[in-house]
N, C-alpha and C positions, 0 to 999 in steps of 0.2 A: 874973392869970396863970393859964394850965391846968393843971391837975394834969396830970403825963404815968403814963399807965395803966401798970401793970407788966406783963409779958405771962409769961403763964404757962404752965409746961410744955407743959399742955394746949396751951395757946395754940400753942404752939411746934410740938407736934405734928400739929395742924390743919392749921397753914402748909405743914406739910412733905409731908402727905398731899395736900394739892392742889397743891401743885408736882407731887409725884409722879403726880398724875392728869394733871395737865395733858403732862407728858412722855410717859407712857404713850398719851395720847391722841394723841400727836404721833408716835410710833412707831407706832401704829397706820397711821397715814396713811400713812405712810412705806413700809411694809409692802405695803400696797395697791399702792400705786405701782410698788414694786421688783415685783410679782407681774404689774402688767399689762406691764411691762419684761420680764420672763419670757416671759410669753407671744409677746410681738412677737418676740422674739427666738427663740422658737420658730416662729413661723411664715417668720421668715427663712431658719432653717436647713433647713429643710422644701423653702422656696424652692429654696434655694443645691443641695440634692440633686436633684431636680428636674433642676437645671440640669447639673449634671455627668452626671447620668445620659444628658439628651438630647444634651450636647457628646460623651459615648463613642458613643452609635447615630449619630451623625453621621460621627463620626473611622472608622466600622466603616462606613460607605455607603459614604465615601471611599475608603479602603482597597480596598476590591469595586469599587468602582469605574475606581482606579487600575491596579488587576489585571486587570480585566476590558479597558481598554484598549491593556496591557502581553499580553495573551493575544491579541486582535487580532491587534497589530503581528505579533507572534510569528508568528501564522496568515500571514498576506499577507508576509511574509519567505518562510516555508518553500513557500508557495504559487510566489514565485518563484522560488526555486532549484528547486523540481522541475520548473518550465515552464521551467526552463534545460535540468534533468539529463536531460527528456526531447528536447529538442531534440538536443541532443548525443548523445545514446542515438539519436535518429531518424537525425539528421547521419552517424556512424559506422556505422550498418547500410549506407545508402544509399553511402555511399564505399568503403564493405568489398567491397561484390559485384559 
């Protein structure tokens, strides 16, 4: 039958410093990973303004846009009423005298 070894302090202590490496080594890794997680996650939000920024110069062509079609109409409205106002200005000179 084996003798079973007694493990001693030391021994004890050993064990526990390579566990404790081995975790540390394990968190190290971990560490890395959360970091290149950081970064993608920086580059998305990088992304994401980018994108708000060219959805506002978009929403602002529109806007100019929309105005600029609303200023038209506007024009060729007033254009009519005054090829009206001047007809009737013509109309009423012509029948006045």
């Amino acid at each position: 039958m084996k003798k079973k070894k007694e493990t001693s302090i030391d021994d004890l202590a050993i064990m526990i410093k390579k566990s404790f490496d081995y975790v540390e080594k394990r968190f190290n890794g971990v560490d890395k990973r959360f970091n290149n997680v950081d970064k993608r996650f920086d580059k998305v939000e990088k992304r994401l303004d980018n994108l708000e920024a060219g959805q506002e110069e978009i929403k602002q062509k529109f806007n100019f846009t929309v105005h600029r079609f609303e200023l038209k109409e506007l024009e060729y409205e007033l254009r009519n009423w005054k090829s009206k106002a001047d007809k009737n200005i013509l109309t009423n000179i012509l029948t006045n005298d």
